[in-house]
C-alpha positions as CSV (number, residue, x, y, z in Angstrom):
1,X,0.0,0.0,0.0
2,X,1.3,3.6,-0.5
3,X,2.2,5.5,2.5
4,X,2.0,9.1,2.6
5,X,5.7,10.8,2.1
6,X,6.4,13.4,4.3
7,X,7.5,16.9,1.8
8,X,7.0,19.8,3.7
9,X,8.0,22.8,1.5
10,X,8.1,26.4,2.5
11,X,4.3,28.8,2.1
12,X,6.3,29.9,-1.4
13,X,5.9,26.0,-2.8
14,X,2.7,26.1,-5.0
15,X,2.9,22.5,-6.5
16,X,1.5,20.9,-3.2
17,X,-1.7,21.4,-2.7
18,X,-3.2,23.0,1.0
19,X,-5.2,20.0,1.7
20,X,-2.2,17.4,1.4
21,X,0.0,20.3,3.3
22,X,-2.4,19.6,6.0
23,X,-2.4,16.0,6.4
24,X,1.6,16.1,6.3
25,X,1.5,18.8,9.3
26,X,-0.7,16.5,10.8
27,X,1.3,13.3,10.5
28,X,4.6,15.4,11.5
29,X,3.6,16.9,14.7
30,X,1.1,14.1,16.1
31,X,-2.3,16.8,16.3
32,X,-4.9,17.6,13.5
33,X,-4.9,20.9,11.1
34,X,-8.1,21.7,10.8
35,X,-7.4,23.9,8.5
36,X,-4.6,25.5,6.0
37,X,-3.7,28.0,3.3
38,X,-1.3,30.8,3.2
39,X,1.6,29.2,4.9
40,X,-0.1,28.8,7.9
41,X,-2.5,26.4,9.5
42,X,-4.7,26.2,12.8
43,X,-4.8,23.3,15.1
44,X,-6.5,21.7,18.3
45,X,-5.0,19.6,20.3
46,X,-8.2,17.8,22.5
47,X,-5.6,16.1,25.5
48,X,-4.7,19.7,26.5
49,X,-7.7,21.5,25.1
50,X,-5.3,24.5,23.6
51,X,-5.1,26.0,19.8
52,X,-2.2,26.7,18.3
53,X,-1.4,28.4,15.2
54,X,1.2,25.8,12.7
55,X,4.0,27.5,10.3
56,X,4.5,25.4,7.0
57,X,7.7,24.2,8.0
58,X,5.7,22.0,10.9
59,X,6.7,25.0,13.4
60,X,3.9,26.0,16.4
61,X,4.1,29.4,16.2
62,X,1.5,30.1,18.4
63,X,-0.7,28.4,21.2
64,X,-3.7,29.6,23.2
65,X,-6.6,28.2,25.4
66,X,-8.8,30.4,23.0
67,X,-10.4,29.6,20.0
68,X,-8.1,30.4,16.9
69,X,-10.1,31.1,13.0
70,X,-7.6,31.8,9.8
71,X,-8.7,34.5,8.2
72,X,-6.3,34.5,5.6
73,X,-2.3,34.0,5.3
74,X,-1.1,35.3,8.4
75,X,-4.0,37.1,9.7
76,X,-6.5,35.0,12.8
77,X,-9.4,36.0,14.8
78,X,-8.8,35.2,18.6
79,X,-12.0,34.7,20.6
80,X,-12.1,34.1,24.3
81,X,-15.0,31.3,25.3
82,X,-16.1,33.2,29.2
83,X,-17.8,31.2,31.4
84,X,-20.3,34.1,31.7
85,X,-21.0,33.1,28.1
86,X,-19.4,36.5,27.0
87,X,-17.1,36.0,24.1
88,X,-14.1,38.6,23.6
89,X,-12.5,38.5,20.1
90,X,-9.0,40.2,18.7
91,X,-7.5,40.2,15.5
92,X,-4.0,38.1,15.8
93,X,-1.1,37.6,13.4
94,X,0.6,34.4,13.2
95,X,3.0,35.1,16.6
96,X,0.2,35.6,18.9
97,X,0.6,39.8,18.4
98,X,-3.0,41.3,18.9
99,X,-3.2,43.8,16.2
100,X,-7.2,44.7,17.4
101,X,-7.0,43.7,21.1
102,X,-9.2,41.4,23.3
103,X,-12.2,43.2,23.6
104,X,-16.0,42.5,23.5
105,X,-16.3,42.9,19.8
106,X,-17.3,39.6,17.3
107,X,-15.7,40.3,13.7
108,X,-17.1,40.2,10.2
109,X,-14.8,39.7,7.1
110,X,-16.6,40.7,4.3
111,X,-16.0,38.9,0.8
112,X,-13.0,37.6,2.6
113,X,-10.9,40.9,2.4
114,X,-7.3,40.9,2.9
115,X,-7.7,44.5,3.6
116,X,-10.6,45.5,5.9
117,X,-12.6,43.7,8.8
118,X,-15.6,45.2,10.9
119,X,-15.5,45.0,14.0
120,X,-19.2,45.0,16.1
121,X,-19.6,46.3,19.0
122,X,-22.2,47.2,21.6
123,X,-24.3,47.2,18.7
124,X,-22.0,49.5,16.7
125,X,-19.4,48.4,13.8
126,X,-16.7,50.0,12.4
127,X,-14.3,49.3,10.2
128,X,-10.9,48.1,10.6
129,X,-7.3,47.3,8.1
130,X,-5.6,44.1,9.3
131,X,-2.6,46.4,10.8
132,X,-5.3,47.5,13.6
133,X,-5.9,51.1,11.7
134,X,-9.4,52.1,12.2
135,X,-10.8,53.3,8.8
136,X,-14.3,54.1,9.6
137,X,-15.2,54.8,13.3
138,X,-18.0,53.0,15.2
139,X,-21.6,54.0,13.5
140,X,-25.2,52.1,13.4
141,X,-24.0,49.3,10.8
142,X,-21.5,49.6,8.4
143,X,-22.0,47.3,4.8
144,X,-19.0,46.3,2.5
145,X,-21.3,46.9,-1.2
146,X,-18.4,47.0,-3.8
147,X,-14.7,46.4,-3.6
148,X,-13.9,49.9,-2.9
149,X,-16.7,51.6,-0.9
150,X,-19.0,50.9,2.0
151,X,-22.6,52.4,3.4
152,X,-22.7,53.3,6.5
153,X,-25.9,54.0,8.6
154,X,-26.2,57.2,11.1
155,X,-28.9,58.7,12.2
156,X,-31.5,55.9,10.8
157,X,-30.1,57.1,7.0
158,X,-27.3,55.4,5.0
159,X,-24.2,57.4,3.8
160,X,-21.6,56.3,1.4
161,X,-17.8,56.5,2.2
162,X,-14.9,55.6,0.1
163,X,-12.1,53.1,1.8
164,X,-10.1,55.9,3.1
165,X,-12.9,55.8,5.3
166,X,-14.0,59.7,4.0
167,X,-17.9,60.2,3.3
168,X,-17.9,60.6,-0.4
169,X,-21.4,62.1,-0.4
170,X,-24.5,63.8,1.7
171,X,-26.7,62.2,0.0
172,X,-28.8,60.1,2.8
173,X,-30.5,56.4,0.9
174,X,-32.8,54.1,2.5
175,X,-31.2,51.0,2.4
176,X,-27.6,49.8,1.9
177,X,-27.7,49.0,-1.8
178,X,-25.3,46.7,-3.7
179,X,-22.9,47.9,-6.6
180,X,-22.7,45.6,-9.7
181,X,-20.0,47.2,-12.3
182,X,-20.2,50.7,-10.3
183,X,-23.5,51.1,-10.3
184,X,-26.3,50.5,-7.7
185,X,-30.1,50.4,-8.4
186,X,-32.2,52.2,-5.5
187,X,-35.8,53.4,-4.9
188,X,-35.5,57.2,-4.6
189,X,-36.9,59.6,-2.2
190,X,-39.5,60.1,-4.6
191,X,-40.2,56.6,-5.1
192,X,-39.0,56.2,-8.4
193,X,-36.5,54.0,-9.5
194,X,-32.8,55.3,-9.8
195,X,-29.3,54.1,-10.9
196,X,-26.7,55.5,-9.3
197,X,-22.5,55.7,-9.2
198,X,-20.6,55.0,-6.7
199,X,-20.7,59.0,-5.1
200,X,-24.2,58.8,-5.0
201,X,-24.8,61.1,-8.2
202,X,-27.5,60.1,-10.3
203,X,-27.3,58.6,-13.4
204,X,-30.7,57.7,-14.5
205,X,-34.1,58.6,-13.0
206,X,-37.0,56.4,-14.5
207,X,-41.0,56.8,-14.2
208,X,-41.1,53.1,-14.4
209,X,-40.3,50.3,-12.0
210,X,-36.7,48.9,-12.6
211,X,-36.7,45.0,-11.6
212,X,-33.1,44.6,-12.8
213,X,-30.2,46.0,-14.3
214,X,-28.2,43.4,-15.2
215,X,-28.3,43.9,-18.7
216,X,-27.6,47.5,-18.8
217,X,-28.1,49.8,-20.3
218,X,-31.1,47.7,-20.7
219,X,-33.3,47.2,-18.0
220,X,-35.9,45.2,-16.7
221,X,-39.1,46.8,-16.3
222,X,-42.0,45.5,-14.0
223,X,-45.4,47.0,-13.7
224,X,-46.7,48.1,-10.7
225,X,-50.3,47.5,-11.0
226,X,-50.0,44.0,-13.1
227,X,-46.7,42.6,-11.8
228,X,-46.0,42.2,-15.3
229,X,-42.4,42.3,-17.0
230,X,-41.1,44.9,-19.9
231,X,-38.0,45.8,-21.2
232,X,-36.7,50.1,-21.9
233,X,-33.0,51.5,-22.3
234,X,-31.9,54.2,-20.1
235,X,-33.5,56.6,-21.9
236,X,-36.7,54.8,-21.5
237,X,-37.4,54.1,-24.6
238,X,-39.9,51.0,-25.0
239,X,-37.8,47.7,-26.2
240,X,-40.4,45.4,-24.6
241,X,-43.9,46.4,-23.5
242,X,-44.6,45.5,-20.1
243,X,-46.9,41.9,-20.6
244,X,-44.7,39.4,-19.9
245,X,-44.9,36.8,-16.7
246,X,-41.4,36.6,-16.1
247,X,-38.1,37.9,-17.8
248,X,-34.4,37.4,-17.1
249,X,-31.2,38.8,-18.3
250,X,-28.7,36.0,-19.4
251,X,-26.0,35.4,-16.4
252,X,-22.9,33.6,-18.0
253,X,-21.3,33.3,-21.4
254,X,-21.4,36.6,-23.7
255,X,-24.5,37.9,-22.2
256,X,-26.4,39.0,-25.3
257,X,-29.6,38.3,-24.8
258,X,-32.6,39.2,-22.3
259,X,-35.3,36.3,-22.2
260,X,-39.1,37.4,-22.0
261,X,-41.7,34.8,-21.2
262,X,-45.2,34.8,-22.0
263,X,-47.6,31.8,-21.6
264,X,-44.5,29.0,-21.8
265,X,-42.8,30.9,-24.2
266,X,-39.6,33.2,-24.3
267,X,-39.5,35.9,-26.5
268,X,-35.1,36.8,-27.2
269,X,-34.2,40.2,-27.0
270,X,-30.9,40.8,-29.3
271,X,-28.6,43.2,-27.5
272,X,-27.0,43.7,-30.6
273,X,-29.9,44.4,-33.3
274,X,-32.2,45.8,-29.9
275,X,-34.8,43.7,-31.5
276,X,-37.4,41.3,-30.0
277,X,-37.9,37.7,-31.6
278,X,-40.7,35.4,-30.4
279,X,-39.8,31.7,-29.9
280,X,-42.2,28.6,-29.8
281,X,-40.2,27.2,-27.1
282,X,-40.0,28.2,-23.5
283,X,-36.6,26.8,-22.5
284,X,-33.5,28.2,-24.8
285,X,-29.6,28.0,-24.1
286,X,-27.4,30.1,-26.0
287,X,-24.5,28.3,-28.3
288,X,-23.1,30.8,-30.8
289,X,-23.8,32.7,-33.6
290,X,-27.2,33.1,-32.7
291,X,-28.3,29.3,-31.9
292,X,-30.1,28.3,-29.5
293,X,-30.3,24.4,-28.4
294,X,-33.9,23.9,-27.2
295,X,-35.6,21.6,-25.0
296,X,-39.2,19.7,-24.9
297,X,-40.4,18.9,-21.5
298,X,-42.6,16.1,-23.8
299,X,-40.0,14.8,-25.9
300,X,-36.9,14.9,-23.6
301,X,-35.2,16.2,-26.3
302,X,-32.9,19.0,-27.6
303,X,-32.7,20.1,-31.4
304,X,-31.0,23.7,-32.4
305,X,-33.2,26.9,-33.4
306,X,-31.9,30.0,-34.7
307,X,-32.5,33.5,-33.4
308,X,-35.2,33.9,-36.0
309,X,-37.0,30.6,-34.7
310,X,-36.1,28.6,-37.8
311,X,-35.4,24.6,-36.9
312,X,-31.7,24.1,-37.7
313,X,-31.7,20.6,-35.9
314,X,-35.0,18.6,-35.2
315,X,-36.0,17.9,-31.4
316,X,-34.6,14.5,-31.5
317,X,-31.1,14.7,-29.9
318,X,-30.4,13.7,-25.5
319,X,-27.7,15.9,-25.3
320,X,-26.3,18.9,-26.9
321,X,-24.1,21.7,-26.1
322,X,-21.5,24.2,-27.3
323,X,-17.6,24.0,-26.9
324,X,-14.8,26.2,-27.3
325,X,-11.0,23.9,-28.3
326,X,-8.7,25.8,-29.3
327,X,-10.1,29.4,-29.3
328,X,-13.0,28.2,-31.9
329,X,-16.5,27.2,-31.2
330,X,-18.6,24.0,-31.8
331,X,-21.6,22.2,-30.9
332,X,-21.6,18.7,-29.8
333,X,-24.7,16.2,-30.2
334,X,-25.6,12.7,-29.0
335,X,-28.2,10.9,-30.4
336,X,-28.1,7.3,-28.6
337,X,-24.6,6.2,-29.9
338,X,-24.4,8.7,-33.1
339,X,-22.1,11.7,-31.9
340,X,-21.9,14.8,-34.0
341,X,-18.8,17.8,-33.6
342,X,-20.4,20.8,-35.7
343,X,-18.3,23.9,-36.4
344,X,-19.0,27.4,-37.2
345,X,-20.0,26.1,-40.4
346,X,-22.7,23.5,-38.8
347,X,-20.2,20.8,-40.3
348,X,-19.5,17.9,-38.8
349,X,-15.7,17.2,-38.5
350,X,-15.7,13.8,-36.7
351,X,-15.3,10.6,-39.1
352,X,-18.1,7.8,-39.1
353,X,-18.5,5.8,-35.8
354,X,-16.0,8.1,-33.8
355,X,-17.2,8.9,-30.3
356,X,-15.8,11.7,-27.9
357,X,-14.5,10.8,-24.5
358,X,-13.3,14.4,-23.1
359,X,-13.3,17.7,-24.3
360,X,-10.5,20.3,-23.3
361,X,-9.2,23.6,-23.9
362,X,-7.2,22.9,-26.6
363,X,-8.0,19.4,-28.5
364,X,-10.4,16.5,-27.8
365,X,-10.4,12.7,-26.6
366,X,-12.2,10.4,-28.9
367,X,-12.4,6.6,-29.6
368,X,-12.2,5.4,-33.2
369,X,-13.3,1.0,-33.5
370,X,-11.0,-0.1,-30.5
371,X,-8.6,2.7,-30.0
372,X,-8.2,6.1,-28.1
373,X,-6.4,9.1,-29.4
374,X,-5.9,13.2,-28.8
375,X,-7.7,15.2,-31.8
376,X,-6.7,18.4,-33.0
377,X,-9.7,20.2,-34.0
378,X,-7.6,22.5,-35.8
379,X,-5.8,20.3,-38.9
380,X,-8.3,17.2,-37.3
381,X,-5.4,15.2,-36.8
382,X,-5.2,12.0,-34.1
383,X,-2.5,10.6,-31.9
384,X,-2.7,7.4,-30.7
385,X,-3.1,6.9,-26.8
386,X,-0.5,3.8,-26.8
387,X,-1.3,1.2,-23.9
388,X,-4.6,2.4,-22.9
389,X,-7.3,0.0,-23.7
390,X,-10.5,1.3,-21.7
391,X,-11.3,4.8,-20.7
392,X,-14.0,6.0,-18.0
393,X,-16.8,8.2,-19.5
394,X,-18.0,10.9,-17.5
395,X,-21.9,11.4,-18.1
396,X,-23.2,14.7,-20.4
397,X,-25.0,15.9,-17.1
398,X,-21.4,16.6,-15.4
399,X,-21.0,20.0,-17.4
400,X,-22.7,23.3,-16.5
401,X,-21.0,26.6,-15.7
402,X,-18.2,25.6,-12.8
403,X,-17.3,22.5,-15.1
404,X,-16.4,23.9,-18.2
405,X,-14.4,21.2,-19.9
406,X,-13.4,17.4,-18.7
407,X,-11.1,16.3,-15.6
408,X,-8.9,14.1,-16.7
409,X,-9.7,10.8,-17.3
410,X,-9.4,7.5,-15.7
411,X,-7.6,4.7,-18.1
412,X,-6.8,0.7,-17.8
413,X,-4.0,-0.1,-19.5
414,X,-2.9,-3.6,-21.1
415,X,-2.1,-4.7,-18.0
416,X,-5.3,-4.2,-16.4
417,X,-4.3,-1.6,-13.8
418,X,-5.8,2.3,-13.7
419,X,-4.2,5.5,-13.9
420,X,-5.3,8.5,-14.9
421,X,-4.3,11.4,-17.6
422,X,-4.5,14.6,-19.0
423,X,-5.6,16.1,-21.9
424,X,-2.6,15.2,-23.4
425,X,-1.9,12.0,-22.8
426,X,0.0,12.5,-19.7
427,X,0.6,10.3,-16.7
428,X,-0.6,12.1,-13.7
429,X,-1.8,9.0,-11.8
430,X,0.1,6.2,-12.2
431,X,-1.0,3.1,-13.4
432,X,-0.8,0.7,-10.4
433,X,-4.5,0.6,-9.6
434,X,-6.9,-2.3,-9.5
435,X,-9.2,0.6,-10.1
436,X,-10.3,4.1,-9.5
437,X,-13.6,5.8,-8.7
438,X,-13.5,9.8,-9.8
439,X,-17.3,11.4,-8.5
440,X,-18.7,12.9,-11.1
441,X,-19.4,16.6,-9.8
442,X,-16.7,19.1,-9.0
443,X,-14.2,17.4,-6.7
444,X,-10.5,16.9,-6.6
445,X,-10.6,13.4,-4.5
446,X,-10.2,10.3,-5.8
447,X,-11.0,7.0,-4.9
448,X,-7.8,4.3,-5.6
449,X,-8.3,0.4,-4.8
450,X,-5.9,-1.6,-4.5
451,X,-5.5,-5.8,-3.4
452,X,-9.5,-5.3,-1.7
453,X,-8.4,-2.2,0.0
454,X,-9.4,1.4,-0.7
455,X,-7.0,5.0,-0.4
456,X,-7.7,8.2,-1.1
457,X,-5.8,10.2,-3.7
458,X,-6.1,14.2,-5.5
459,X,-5.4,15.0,-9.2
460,X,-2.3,16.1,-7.7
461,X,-1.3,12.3,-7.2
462,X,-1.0,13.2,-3.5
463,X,-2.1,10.7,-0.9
464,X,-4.8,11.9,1.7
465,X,-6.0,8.3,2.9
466,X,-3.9,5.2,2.5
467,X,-4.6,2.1,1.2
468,X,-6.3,0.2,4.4
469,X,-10.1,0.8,3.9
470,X,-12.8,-1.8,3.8
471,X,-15.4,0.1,2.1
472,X,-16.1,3.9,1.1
473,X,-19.2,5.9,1.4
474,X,-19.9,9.3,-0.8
475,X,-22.2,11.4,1.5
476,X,-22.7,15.0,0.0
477,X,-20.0,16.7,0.9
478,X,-18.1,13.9,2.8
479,X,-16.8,10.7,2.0
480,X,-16.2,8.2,4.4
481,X,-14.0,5.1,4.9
482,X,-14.7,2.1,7.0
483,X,-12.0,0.2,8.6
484,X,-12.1,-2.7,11.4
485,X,-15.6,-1.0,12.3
486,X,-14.6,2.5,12.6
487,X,-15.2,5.3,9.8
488,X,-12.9,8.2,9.5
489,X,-14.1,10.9,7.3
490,X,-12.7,13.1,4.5
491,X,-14.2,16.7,3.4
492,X,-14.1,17.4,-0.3
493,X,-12.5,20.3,-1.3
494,X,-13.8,21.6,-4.9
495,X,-12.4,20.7,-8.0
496,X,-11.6,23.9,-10.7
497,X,-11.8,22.2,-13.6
498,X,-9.9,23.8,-16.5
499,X,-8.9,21.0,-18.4
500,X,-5.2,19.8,-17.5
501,X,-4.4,22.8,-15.8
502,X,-4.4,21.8,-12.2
């Protein structure tokens, strides 16, 4: 079975990973990290009931009877646990050196910033660097809404102040509104809807309702007496009149289109033309070049539509969805066992009876007869994947917006062992495996087996479990291992998937 190696490298050593970092501190100085990142970990040691703070290097820098949080690199929250149930809390760096004292105060670090923290107190928050400089002195509430400015409530009205901590404008809102892109959509004193900057100037005032501004300068409209949906510009001129039931901007991709919905069907407004066109389908996913794969609830289906609502490809396909290898776009399609690669042309460049295994940045996996290869998708030519005889599929249902593009993939070679590799055809598991189970969501863990026994391994290749486990368990977020009747657990971390780049 593989043991785990110990490698401690200094906070500067990216290839390990901070999970496997923390198992090694663990094994090297006989407690648990709980946690790491930054070059520093937290631990708790339950014989003497005292927290320390762990260097990368396997060094206690720091030990305490109080409760120790990371924040981030060498930054920690301190909190005292009273027996008057009173908690005191102090911003610590990784020496112990109280940079906010002890004091009754709890802490909130928006958006995780490595720059500011607010501190609460008797009901008041102000705002704080991570030296211990006060930027913004103790007021009503105090709310991080954009990277660089904060609203601040006084006197029952919210103010705006910049992160110098200076008021930026006397302009008193209602509510502590969120940016998006430097702009903030609020309800006036005059009730109408406004967008503003981020000095509180105007820079729209509207007569009608705005539901949303994603899309600007086009914006949702909703009316207030029929709670239907419309779409204007800025200058509120009418794109969309206001009789739809629902309507939402498009989140991801390129964003060009707002979807209207009337009686189970969408209506596409075209950023680019500012036109409207009606669809006779109610669900509709953006490919490219104004296509649209759509789907029937009846048929469990998917064919292609164009913006104009002509069918390009007939509702008979299980799974289809667009692609970009190699800085050009295509559509993939699987009908049973037929599998189509269309490009910008709608052409199919895959040969008869060829099937795709992963899809990646920059080229493709596919299986032609009996045999795997690496396809350009720019001169479509294939290199053989030599002593790999089986590869695991991952189902069409594993990619939506955080998994862009294939892990890679777990192989059995001649000799009927598993490893895994990358888009390229690279080792990055070896092959020594009876087999391996990858789950098929987002995460970096990996299930190895090996003579009966099971291990736990990262795309990394580093060991987190060893090879002694009965049986394994997949539980949400946790997997567990059973050995001689006792389960120890393992919490996924998320896997980034961006092809071979791990």
């Amino acid at each position: 079975m593989r043991k785990l190696v110990f490698a401690l490298c200094s906070s500067v050593c990216m290839a390990q990973t901070n999970q496997y970092t923390k198992i090694l501190l663990s094994k090297k100085i006989g407690k648990e990290v709980y946690s790491y990142s930054g070059g520093y970990g937290t631990v708790y040691d339950p014989k003497t009931k005292t927290r320390s703070i762990v260097d990368s290097l396997g060094n206690i820098t720091f030990e305490s009877k109080y409760s120790i949080s990371h924040i981030f690199k060498n930054r920690f929250i301190l909190t005292s646990e009273e027996p008057n149930y009173k908690t005191k809390s102090a911003v610590i760096d990784e020496k112990g050196n109280q940079l906010l004292s002890l004091n009754d105060q709890s802490f909130n670090t928006p958006w995780l910033s490595e720059k500011y923290i607010i501190s609460s107190k008797q009901e008041k928050e102000a705002v704080y660097d991570y030296n211990g400089r006060q930027i913004i002195p103790y007021f009503d509430r105090i709310r991080f809404v954009a990277e660089d400015c904060f609203f601040v409530l006084k006197d029952k009205s919210w103010f705006l102040y910049d992160l110098e901590g200076k008021q930026v404008s006397s302009r008193e809102f209602k509510e502590d509104y969120h940016f998006e892109n430097d702009k903030a959509l609020i309800t006036n004193e005059d009730n109408q809807s406004e967008i503003i900057g981020k000095n509180g100037e105007t820079l729209h005032k509207f007569s009608k309702k705005i539901y949303d501004l994603t899309s600007y300068p086009f914006l949702i409209t909703r009316n207030r007496a029929t709670g239907k949906y419309g779409l204007i510009d800025t200058e509120e001129n009418i794109l969309a009149d206001e009789i739809y039931d629902d309507a939402s901007p498009e989140y991801f991709g390129t964003k060009e289109y707002v979807y209207l919905r009337k009686k189970g069907k969408a209506t596409v407004f075209n950023k680019k033309d500012k036109k409207l066109y009606p669809a006779n389908f109610k669900y509709l996913t953006p490919l490219f070049n104004d296509l649209f794969s759509v789907y029937s609830d009846q048929l469990n289906k998917s064919g292609i539509t164009s913006l104009q609502g002509d069918i390009i490809v007939p509702q008979e396909y299980d799974f289809i969805r667009s692609f970009r290898i190699s800085g050009k776009d295509f559509i993939y399609l699987k009908k049973g066992k037929e599998e189509k690669f269309l490009d910008k042309d709608l052409k199919n460049i895959l040969e008869e009876n060829t099937q795709i295994i992963a899809f990646y940045p920059d080229q493709l996996i596919i299986k032609k007869q009996d045999s795997y290869y690496t396809f350009s998708v720019l001169d479509k030519s294939a290199s053989v994947l030599k002593d790999i005889v089986f590869i695991k599929e991952q189902e069409p249902d594993f990619f939506n917006i955080f998994n862009v593009y294939s892990k890679p993939v777990v192989c059995r070679n001649n000799d009927n062992l598993y490893g895994i590799i990358d888009e390229k055809g690279n080792k990055i598991i070896p092959f020594i495996y009876d087999d391996i189970i990858v789950f098929e969501n987002s995460e970096n863990e990996i299930v190895v087996k090996k003579k009966d026994k099971y291990g736990v391994l990262n795309f990394q290749n580093e060991p987190l479990k060893d090879i002694i486990y009965d049986k394994y368990y997949w539980q949400k977020e946790v997997l567990k291992l059973d050995k001689d009747k006792k389960t120890d657990i393992l919490y996924f971390t998320r896997f980034k998937n961006s092809g071979s780049r791990l």
